[in-house]
Backbone bond lengths (Angstrom), bond angles and torsions (degrees), N, CA, C in turn:
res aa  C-N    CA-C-N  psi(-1)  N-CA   C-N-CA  omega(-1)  CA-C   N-CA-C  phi
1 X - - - 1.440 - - 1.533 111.67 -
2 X 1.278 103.85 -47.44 1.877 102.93 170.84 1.752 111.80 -45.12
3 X 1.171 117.26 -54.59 1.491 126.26 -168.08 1.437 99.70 -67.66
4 X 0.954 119.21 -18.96 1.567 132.74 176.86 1.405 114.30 -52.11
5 X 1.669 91.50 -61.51 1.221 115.22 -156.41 1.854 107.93 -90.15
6 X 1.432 110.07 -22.74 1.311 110.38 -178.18 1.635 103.88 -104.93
7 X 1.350 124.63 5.65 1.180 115.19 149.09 1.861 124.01 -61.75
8 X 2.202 95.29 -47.57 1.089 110.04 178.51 1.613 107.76 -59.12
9 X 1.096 138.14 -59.16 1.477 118.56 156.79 1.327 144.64 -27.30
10 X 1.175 101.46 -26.38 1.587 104.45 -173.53 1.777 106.19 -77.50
11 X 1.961 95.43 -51.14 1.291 102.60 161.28 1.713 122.80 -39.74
12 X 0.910 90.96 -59.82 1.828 86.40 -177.91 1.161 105.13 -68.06
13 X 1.054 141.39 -50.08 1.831 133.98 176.29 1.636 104.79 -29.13
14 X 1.555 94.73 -60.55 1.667 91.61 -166.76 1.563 111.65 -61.64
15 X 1.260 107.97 -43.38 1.554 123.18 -177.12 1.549 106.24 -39.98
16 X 1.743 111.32 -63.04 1.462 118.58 169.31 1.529 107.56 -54.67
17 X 1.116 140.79 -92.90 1.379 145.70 -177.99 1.710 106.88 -23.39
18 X 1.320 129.35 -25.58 1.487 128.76 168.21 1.543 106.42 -83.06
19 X 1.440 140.30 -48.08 0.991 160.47 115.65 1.679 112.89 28.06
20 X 1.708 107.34 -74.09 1.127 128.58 -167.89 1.754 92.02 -68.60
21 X 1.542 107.07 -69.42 1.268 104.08 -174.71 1.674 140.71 -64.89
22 X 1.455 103.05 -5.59 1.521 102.20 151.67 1.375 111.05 -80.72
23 X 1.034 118.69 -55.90 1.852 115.36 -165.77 1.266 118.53 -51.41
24 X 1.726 117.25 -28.45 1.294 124.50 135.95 1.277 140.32 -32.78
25 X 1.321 117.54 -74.01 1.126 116.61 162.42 1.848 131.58 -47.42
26 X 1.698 95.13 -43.17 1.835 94.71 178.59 1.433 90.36 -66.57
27 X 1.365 140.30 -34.20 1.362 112.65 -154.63 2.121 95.73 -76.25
28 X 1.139 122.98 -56.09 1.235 125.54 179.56 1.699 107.55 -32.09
29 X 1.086 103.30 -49.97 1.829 120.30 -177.58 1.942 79.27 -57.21
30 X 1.088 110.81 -88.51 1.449 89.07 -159.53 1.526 138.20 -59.43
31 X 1.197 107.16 -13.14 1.663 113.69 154.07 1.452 104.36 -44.86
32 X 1.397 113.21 -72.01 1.693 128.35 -169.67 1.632 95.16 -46.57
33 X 1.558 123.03 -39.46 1.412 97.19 -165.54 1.686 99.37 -98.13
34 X 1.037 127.82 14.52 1.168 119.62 170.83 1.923 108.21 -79.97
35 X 1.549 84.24 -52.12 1.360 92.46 -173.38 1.774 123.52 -58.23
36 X 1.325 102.93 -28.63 1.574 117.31 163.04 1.191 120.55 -61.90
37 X 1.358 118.99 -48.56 1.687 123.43 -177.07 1.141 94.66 -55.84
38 X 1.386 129.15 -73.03 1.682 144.35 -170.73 1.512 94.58 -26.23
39 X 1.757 116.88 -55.94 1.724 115.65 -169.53 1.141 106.11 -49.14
40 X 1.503 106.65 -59.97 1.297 134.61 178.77 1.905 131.95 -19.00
41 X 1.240 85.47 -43.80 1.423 118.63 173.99 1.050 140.43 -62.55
42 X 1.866 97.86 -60.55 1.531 123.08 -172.21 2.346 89.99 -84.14
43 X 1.351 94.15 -59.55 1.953 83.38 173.11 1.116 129.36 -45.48
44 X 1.690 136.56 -6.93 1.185 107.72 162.64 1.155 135.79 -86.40
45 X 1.289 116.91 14.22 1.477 125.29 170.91 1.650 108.61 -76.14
46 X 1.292 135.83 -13.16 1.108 137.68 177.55 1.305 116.12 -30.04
47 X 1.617 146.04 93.59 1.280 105.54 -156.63 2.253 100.82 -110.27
48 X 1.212 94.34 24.19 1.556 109.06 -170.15 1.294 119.46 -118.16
49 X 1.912 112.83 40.79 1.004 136.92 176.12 1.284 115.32 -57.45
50 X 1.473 133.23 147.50 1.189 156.26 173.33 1.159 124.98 -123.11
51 X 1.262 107.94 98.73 1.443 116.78 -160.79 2.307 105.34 -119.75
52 X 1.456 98.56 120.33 1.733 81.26 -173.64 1.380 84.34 -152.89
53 X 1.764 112.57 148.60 1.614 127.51 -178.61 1.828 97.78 -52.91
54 X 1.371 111.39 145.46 1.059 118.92 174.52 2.104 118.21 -52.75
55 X 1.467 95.59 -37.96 1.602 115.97 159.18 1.370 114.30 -14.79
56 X 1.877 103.97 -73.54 1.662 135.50 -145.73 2.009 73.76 -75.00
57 X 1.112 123.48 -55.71 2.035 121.40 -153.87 1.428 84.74 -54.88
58 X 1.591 121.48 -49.60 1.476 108.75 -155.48 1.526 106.33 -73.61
59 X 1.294 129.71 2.37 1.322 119.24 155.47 1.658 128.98 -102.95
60 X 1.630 103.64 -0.34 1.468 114.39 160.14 1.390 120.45 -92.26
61 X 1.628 118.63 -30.54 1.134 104.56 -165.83 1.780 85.41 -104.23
62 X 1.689 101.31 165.68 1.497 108.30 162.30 1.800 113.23 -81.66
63 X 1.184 91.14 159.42 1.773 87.43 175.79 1.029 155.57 -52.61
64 X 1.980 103.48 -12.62 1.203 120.46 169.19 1.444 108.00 -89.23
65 X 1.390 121.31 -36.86 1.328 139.50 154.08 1.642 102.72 -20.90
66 X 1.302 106.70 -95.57 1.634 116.12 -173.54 1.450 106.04 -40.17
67 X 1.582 128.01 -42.43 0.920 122.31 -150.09 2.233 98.16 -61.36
68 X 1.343 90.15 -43.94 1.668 110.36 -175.83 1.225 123.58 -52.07
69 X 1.507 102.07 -49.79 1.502 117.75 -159.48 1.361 106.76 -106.32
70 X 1.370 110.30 -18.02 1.758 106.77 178.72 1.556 119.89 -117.54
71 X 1.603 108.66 -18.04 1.498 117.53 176.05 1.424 96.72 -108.46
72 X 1.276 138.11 34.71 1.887 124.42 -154.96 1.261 114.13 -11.05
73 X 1.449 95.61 78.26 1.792 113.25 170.75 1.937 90.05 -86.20
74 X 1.642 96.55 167.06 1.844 108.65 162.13 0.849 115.54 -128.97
75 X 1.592 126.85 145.28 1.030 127.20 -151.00 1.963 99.15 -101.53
76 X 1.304 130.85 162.21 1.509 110.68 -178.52 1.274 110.33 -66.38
77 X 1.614 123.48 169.21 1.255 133.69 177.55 1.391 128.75 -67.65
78 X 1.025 141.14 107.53 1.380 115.75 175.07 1.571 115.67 114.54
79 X 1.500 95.02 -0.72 1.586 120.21 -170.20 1.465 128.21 -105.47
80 X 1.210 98.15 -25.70 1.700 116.07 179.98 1.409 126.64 -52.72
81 X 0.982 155.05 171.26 1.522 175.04 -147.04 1.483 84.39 -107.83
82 X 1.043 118.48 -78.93 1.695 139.83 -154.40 1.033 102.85 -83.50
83 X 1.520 147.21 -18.29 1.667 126.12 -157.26 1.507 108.97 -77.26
84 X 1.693 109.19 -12.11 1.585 108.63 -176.30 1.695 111.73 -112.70
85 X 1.843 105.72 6.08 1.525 98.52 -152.30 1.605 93.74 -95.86
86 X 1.782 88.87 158.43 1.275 116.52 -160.11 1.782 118.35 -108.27
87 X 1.405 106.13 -10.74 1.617 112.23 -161.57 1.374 106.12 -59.42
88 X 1.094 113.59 169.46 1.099 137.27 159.04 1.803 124.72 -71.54
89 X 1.336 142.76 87.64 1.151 127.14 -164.79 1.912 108.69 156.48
90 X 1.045 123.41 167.89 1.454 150.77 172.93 1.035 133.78 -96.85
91 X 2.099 93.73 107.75 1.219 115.69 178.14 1.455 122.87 -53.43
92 X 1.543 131.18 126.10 1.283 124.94 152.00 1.340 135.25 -106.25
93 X 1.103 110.08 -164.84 1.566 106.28 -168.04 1.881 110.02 -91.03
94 X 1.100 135.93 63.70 1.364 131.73 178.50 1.698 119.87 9.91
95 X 1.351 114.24 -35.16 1.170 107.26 -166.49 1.622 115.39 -108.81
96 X 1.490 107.10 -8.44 1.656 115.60 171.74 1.561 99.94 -141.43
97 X 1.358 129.67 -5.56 1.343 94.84 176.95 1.698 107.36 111.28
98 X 1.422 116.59 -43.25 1.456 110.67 -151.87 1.758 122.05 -76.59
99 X 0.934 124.17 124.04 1.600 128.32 -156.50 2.035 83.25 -60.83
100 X 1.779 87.70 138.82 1.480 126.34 159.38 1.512 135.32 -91.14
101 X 1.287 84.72 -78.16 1.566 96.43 176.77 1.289 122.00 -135.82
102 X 1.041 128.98 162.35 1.595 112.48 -167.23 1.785 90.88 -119.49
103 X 1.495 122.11 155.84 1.004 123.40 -164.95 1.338 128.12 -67.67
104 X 1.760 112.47 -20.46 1.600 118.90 175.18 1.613 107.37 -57.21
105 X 0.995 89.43 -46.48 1.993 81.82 170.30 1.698 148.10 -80.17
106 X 1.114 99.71 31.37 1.513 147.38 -163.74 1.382 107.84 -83.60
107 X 1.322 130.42 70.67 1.433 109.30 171.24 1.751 143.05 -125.38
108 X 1.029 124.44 144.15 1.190 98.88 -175.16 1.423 128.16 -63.08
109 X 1.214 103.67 110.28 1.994 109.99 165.97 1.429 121.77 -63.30
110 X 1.148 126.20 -45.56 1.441 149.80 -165.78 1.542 102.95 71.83
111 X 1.518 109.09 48.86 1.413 116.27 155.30 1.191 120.56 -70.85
112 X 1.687 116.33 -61.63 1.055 123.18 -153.04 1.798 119.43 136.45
113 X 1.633 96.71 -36.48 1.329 95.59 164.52 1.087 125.76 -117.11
114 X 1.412 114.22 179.86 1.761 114.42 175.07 1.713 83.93 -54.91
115 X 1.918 101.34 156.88 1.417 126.30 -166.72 1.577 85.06 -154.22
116 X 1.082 102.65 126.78 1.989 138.49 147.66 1.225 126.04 -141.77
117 X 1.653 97.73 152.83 1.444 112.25 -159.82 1.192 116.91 -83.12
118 X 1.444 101.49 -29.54 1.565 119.80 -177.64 1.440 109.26 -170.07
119 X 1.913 109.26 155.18 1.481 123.20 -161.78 1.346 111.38 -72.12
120 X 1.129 143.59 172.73 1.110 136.43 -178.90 1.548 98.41 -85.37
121 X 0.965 143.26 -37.79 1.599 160.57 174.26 1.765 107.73 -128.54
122 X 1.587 106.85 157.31 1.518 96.18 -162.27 1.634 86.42 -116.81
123 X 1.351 114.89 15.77 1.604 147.79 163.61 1.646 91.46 -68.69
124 X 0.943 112.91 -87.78 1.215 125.95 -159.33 1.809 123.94 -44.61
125 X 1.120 115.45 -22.25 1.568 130.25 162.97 1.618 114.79 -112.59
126 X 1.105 85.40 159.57 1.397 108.41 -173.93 1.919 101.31 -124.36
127 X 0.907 122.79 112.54 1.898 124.42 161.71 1.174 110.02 -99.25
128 X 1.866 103.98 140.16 1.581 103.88 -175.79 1.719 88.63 -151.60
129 X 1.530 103.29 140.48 1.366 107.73 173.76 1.409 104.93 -43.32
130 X 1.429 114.67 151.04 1.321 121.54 166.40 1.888 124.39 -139.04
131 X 1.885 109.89 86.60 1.523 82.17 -156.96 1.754 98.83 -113.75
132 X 1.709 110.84 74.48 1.315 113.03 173.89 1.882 85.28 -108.07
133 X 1.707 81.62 171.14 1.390 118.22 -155.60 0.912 133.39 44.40
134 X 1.356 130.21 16.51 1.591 145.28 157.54 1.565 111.82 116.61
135 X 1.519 115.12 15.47 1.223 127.46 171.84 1.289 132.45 -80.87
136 X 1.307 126.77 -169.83 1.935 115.19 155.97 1.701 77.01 -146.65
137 X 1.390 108.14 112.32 1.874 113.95 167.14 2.024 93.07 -128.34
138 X 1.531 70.30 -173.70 1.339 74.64 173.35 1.616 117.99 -156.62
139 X 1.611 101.02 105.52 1.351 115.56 -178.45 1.637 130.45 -18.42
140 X 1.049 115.81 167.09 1.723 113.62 -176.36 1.732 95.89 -148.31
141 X 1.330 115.50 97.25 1.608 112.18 179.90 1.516 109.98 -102.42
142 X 0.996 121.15 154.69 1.763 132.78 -177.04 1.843 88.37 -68.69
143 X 1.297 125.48 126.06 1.382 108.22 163.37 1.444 123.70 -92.23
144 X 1.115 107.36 20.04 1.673 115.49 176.26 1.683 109.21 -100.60
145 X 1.703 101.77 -41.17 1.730 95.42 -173.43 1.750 93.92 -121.69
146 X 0.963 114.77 15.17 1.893 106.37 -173.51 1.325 99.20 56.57
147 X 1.424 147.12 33.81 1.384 103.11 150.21 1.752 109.37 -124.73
148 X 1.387 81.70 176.42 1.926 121.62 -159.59 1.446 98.97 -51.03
149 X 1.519 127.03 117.49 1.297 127.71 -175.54 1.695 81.51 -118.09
150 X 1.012 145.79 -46.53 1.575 133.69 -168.85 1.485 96.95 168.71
151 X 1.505 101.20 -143.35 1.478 120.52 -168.99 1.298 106.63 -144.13
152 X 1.669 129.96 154.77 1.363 143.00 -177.80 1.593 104.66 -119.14
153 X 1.703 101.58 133.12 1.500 92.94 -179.71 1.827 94.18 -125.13
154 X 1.439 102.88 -177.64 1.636 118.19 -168.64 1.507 93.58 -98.65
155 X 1.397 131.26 44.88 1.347 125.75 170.91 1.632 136.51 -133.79
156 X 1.340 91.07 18.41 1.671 124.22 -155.02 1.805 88.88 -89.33
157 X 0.976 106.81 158.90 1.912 153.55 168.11 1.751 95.83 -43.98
158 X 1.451 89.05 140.83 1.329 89.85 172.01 1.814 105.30 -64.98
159 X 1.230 120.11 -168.39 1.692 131.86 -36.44 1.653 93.85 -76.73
160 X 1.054 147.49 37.52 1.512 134.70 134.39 1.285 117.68 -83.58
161 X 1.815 118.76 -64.24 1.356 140.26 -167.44 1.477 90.20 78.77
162 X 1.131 133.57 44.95 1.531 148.15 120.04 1.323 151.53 -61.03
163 X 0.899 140.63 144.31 2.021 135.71 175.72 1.444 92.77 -164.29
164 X 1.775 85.81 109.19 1.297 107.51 164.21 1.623 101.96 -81.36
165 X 1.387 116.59 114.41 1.459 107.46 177.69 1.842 105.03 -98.00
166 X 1.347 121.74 125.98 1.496 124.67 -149.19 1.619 98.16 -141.89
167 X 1.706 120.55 120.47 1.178 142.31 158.86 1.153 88.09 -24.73
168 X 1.636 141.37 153.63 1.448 170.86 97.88 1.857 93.21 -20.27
169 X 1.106 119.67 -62.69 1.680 119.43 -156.38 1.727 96.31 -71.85
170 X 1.530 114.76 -17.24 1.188 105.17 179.10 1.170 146.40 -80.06
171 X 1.632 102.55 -5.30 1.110 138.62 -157.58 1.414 112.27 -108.05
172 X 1.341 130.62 150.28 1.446 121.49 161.04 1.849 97.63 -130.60
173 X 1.177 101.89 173.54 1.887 104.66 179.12 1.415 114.02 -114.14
174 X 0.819 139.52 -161.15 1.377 134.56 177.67 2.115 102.85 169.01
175 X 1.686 104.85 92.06 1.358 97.36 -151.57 1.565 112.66 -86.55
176 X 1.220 113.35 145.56 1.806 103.73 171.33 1.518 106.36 -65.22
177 X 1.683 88.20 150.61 1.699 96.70 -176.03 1.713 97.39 -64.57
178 X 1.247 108.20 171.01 1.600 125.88 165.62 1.319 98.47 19.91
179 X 1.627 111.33 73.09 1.253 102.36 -179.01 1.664 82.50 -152.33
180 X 1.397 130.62 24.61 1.833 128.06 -160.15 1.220 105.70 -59.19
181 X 1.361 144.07 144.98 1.220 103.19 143.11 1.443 109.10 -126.01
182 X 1.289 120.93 166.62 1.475 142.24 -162.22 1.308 118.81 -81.79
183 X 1.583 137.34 154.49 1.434 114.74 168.78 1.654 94.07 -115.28
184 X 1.402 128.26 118.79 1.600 123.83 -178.46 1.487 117.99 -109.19
């Protein structure tokens, strides 16, 4: 009767503990899709769309380029142009130009990639569920040319509690004058 009974426990343990961890997860899923629709919403007013055959990019962008921004490839960690940079000035989008983030919001995560807290305009991105490779994230698209700048997670710095986590190759800079700053 004991073995009986602590089988029947075990069952219910797992049952609860499976339980706990979906309702978890759908609830996170629906934060993420709340917060997307909301993007969703306010970006279609964009009216300075860039629209070009995938063809015409593969002769603008380079291959690691396309690979990022048009197939949402990632680039390795720790590797980027940007994951250590310090200037003063505004991130854009490598493949059209359109300002992202501006550099005060720049921080180190110890991801690996450039990290911001928030967009420079909430114009300027586009978020879209994203559930390849066995994940639930949530994409970060250029809303001027659609392409793949990274992903945003719920673990970022105050006053968002955001991290835009953002390809290095996706990015271009554009620095304020007399504004350098030094590493001492």
């Amino acid at each position: 009767m004991i073995v009986v009974i602590r089988k029947k426990m075990k069952r219910t343990f797992f049952f609860a503990v499976i339980f706990l961890i979906l309702t978890g997860l759908s609830n996170a899923t629906l934060s993420q899709e709340k917060r997307i629709k909301k993007n969703q919403h306010t970006n279609e007013s964009m009216s300075n769309k860039i629209i070009k055959p995938e063809e015409e990019w593969k002769t603008i962008l380079t291959p690691l380029e396309y690979h990022i921004l048009r197939e949402k490839g990632t680039e390795r960690p720790f590797t980027g142009k940007f994951y250590l940079h310090k200037e003063t000035g505004i991130y854009h989008c490598n493949a059209c130009g359109n300002e992202l983030f501006r550099s005060e919001t720049k921080f180190d995560a110890g991801c690996g990639w450039p990290s911001f807290y928030e967009p420079i305009n909430r114009n300027s991105i586009i978020e879209r569920l994203d559930t390849s490779h066995g994940m639930i994230r949530t994409e970060v698209i250029c809303a001027r040319c659609e392409s793949h700048l990274g992903h945003v997670f719920n673990d970022g710095p105050n006053p968002t509690g955001l991290r835009y986590c953002i390809n290095s190759v996706s990015l271009g800079f554009d620095e304020e004058e007399g504004e350098r700053q030094t590493d001492q």
